[in-house]
C-alpha positions as CSV (number, residue, x, y, z in Angstrom):
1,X,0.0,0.0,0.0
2,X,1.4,3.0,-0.5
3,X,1.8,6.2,1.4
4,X,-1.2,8.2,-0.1
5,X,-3.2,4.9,0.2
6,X,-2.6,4.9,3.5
7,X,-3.5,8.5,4.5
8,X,-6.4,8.8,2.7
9,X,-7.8,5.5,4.4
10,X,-6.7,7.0,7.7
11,X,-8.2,10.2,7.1
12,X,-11.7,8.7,5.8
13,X,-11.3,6.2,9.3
14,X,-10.8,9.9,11.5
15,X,-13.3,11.3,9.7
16,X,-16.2,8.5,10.2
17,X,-14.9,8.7,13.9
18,X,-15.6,12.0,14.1
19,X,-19.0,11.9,12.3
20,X,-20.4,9.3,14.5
21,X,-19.1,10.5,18.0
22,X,-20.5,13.7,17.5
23,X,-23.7,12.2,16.6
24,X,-23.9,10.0,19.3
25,X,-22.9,12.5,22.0
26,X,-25.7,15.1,20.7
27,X,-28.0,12.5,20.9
28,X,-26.9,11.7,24.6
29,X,-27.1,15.2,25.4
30,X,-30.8,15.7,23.9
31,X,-31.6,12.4,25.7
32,X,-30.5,13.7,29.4
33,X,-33.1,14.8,31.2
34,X,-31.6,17.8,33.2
35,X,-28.1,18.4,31.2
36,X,-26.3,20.2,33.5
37,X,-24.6,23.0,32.8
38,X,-20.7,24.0,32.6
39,X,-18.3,21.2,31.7
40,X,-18.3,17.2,31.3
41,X,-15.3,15.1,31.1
42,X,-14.9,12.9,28.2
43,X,-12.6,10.2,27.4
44,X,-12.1,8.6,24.2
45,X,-9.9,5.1,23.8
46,X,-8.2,4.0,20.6
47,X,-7.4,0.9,20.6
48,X,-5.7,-0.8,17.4
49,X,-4.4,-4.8,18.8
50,X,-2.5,-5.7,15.1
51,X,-0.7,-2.5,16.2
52,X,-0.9,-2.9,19.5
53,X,-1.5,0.5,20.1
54,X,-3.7,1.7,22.5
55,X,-4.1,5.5,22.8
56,X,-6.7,8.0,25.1
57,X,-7.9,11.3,24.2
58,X,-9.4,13.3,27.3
59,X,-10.9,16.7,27.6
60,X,-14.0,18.3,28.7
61,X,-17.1,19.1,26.5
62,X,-19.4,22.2,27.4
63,X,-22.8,21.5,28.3
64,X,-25.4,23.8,26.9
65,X,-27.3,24.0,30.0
66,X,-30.8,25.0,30.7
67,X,-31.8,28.5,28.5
């Protein structure tokens, strides 16, 4: 495979990740009853066992709280 090959399937990989997380924590927060305001933590664990890579991605999401 070559170098482009690669890249482009990793990108397209990234990208579905970060179609379907998003999607998945709006519908999360439209599903809590009582969201609450300010900050939530998130973590997000990429785990690849050919590679055996394992990497985490944490951070905090702001809530839209009660308007």
């Amino acid at each position: 495979m070559s170098e482009e090959a690669f890249n482009m399937s990793l990108r397209k990989f990234l990208k579905t990740v970060g179609v379907t997380s998003q999607r998945e924590i709006e519908e999360a927060v439209r599903a809590a009853s009582g969201t609450p305001a300010g900050k939530v933590k998130a973590k997000v664990v990429l785990t690849i066992g050919d590679l055996g890579l394992t990497h985490e991605v944490t951070g905090d999401i702001e809530m839209p709280g009660e308007n």
